[in-house]
N, C-alpha and C positions, 0 to 999 in steps of 0.2 A: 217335448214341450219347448225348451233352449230353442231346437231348431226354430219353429215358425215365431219367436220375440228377436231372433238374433238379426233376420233384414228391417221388421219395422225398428228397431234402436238403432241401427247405422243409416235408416231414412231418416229418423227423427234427430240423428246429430247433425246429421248436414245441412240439414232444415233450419237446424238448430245455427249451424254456425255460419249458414248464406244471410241468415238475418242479423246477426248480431254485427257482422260486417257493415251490412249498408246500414248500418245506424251509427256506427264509429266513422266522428267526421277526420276530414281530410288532414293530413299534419301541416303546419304552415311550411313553407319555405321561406329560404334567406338566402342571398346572391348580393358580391358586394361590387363596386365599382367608382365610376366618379359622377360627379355632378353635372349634369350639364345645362340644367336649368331647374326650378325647383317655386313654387308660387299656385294661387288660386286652385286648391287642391289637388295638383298633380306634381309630378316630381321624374322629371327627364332627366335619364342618366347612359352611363354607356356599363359594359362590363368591366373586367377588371384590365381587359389587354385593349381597352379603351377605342374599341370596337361596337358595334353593333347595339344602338341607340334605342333604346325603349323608354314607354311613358311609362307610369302606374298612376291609378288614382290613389288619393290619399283617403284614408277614412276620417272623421270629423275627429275622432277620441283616438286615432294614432299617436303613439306616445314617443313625440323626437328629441333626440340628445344631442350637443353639440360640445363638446372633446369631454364630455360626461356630465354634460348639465341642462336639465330641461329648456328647450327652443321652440321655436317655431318654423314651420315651413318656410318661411318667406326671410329665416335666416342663414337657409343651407344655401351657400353660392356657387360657383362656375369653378371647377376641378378637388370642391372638397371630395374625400372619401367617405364614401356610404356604404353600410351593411344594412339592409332592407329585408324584412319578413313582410312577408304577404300572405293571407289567406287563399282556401281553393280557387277565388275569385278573381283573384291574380288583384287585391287593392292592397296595397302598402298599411300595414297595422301598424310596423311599429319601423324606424329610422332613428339610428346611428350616424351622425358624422364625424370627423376630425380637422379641424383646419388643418392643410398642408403646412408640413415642418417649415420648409424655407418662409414661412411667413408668420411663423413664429416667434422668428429672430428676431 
């Protein structure tokens, strides 16, 4: 009896766990870099070896910091550092920046 329940239970876990997969959404990503421009919902930046230029949209309820205190997009400027989380969507959720030290002083 074992034998003929033992393939349909290991059909039904897989079954089991191909689904439970495609229903577990994607994990956000975070990538951090400089600023290179940042305004009207998008926020162009380079990576961190200040390289290779990409946009992201921003989302309306992204939630931005600037050296730990809530901002706005239209505050992050030209070589701040940014850490960015994005959804599977690749749109900026949530933004981190830091004024550059030397301008600190």
């Amino acid at each position: 009896m074992f034998r003929r329940w033992t393939p349909l239970a290991l059909v039904l876990a897989f079954v089991g766990m191909a689904a439970w997969t495609a229903n577990v959404p994607a994990q956000d990503k975070t990538h951090d870099g400089k600023v290179v421009k940042a305004g009207d919902g998008k926020l162009t930046m380079t990576g961190k070896d200040g390289t290779k230029q990409h946009t992201h949209e921003v989302a309306k309820n992204a939630k931005i910091t600037l050296d730990g205190k809530s901002a706005k997009l239209d505050d992050l400027k030209k070589d701040m550092t940014v850490f960015v989380t994005t959804n599977d969507s690749n749109v900026a959720t949530a933004i981190s920046a830091r004024t550059p030290k030397e301008k600190l002083r």
